[in-house]
C-alpha positions in Angstrom: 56.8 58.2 121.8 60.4 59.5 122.3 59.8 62.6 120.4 56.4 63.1 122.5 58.0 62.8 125.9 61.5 64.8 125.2 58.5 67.7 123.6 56.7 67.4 127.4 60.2 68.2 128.7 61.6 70.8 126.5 57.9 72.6 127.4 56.9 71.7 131.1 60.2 71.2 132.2 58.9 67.8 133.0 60.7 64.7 133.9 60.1 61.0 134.8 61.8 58.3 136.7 60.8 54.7 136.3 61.2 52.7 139.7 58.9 50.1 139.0 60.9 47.1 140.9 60.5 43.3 139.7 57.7 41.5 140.9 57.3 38.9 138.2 57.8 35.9 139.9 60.3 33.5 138.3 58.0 30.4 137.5 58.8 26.5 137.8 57.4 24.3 134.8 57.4 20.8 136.0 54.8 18.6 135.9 52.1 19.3 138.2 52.6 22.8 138.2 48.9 23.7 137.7 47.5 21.7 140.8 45.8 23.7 143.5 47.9 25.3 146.7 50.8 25.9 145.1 51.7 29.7 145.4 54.0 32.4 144.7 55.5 33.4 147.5 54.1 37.0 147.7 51.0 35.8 147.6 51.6 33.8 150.7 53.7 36.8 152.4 50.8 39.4 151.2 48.1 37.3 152.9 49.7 37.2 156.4 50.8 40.6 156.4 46.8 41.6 155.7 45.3 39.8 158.5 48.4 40.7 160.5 47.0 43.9 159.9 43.5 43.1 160.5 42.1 43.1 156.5 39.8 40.5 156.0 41.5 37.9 153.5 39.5 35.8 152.0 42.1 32.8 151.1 43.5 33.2 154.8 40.3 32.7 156.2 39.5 30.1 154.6 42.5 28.3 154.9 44.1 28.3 151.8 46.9 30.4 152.5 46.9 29.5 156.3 50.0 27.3 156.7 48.7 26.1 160.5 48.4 22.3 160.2 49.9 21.8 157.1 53.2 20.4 155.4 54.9 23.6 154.0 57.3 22.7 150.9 59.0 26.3 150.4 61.2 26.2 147.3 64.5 28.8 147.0 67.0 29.9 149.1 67.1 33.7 149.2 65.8 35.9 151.6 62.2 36.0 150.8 62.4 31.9 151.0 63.6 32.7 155.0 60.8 35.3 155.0 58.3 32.1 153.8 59.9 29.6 155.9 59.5 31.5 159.2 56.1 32.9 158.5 55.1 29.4 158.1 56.4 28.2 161.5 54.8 31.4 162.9 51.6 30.2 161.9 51.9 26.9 163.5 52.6 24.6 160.2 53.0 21.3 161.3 56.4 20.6 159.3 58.1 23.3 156.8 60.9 22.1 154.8 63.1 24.4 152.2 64.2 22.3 149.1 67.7 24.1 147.9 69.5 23.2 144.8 72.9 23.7 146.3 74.7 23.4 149.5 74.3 25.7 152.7 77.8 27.6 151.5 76.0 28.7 148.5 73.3 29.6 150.0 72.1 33.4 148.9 69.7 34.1 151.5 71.2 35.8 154.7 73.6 33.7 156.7 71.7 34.7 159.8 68.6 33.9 158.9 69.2 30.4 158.0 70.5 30.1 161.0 67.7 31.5 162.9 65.0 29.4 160.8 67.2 26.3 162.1 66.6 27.0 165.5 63.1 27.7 164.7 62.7 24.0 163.4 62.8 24.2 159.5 64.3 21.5 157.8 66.6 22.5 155.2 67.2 20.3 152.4 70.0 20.7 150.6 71.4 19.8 147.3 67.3 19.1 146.4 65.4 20.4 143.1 61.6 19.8 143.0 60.7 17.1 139.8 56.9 17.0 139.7 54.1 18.2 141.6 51.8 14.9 142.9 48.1 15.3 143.9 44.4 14.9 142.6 43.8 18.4 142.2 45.5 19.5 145.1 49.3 18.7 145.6 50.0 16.1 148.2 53.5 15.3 147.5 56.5 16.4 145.8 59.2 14.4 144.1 62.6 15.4 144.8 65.6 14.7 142.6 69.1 14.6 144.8 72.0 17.3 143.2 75.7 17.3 143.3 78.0 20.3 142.3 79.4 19.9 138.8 82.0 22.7 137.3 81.5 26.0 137.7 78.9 28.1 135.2 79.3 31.4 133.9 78.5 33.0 136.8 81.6 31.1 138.4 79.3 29.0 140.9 79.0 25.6 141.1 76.5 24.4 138.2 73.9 21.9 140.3 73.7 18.5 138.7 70.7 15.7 139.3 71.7 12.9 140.9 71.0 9.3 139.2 68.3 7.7 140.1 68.5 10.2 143.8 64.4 11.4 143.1 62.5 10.8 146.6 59.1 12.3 148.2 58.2 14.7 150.6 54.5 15.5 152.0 53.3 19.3 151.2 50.1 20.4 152.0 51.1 24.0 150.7 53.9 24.9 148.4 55.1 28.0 148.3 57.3 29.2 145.2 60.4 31.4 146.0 62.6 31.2 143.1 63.2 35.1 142.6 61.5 37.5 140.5 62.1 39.3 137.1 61.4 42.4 135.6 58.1 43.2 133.7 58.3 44.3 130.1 58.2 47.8 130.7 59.0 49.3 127.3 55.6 47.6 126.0 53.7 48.4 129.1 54.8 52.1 128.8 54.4 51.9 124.4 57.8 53.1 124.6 59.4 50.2 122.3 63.1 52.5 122.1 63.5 52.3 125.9 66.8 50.1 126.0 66.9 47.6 128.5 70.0 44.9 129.3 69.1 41.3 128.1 67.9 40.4 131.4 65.0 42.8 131.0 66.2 45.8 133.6 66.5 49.4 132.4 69.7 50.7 131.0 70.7 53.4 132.3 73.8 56.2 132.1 75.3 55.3 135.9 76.6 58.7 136.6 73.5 60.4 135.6 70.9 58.1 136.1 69.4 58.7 132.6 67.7 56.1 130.0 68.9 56.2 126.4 65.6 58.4 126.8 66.4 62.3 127.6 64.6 63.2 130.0 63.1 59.8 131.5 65.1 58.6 134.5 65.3 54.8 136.5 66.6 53.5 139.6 66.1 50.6 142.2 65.3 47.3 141.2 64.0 48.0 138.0 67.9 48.9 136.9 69.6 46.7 139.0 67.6 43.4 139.3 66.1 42.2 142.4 67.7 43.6 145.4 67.6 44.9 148.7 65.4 48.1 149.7 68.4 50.0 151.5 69.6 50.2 147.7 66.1 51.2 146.4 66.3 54.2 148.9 69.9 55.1 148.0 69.1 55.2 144.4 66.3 56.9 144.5 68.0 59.9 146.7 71.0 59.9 143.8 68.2 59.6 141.2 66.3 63.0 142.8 69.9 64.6 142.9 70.2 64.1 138.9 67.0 64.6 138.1 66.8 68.3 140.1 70.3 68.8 138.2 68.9 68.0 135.0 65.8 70.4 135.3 68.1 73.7 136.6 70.5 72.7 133.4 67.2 72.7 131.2 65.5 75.7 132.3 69.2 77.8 132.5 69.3 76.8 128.3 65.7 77.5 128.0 66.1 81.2 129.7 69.0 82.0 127.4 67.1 80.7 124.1 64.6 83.1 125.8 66.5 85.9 126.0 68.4 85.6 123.1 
């Protein structure tokens, strides 16, 4: 595959830049997990931007991803979990409550928002890690376990740490899943098994130029530097064009000499 794609370039003065993003979404696997109405929260964010738009969305209009009514359980504490969290109260939930595993301080969502979704009437509750999912077939309840702050982990944050005998229950309706996403495993799904990536899955790349371990075959934005925010995903990709129109003058300058030589 390497030797196919660096051919392509050497010929067609072709190049590629991988900017896929990460749109996995990190998964929970607690018991319960597999009971109906509890989504990723894309798919709840997807479905009200549609009908925002005026699309026809089938699991809007029937309800399912309608929060109006409903105890709304959304799980995370970044900036898409403020995104879920005021959606919901936007369409007229009847309670919405974010479950965070740490404190406000350590909160990685904006600062602002939280605040905003406070005076907006969510409930934030902190130092909280969902146990299990309760229902018959659809979820009706989770079970809470209470957290503390242990040491410090590799990252140098506080290390969350359940709480004896601290588990408790709260009503949902509609869960909603915001626990960050991943990258997919794009060396297989491009048959390109030499593409280096880091050990969190993103694409390696040379910083100053831009380029994979791959000549030729470029990456920015999420997909290099983990989830992120799209002011970053426009700057990269500007530097990204800038290296990758560098890299094609260099190769057709050689290829004009070998030419004339």
């Amino acid at each position: 595959m390497k030797k196919f794609i660096l051919l392509f370039i050497l010929i067609f003065n072709f190049n590629y830049l991988i900017a896929t993003g990460v749109y996995k979404a990190r998964e929970i696997d607690i018991p319960g997990s597999g009971l109906k109405n509890i989504f990723p929260a894309m798919d709840f964010l997807t479905a009200s931007n549609r009908k925002g738009l005026g699309d026809k969305v089938k699991l809007f209009d029937d309800g399912t991803l309608n929060a109006e009514g409903k105890n709304v359980v959304v799980i995370g504490g970044g900036d898409t979990a403020m995104d879920c969290v005021r959606t919901a109260v936007r369409q007229k939930a009847k309670s919405v409550k974010c479950l965070y595993r740490r404190d406000k301080a350590n909160m990685p969502g904006s600062a602002r928002e939280v605040g905003n979704a406070e005076e907006e009437g969510v409930d934030f509750v902190w130092l909280t890690s969902p146990k299990s999912f309760i229902g018959d077939k659809k979820v009706n309840e989770v079970e809470v376990s209470k957290m503390k702050l242990g040491e410090p982990d590799a990252s140098g944050r506080r290390r969350p740490i359940p709480v004896v005998d601290g588990e408790f229950k709260i009503k949902a309706d509609l869960v909603i899943k915001s626990l960050g996403f991943d990258p997919e495993n794009i060396p297989k799904l491009f048959n390109s098994e030499d593409l280096a990536v880091s050990k969190w899955g993103t694409i390696k790349i040379n910083l100053k130029t831009m380029q994979t371990n791959i000549e030729g075959v470029f990456a920015a934005g999420d997909i290099v530097r983990g989830a992120s925010l799209v002011v970053w995903a426009i700057r990269d990709g500007r530097d990204a064009a800038e290296q990758m129109d560098k890299y094609i003058s260099s190769r057709r300058k050689n290829n004009k000499k070998e030419f004339a030589a």
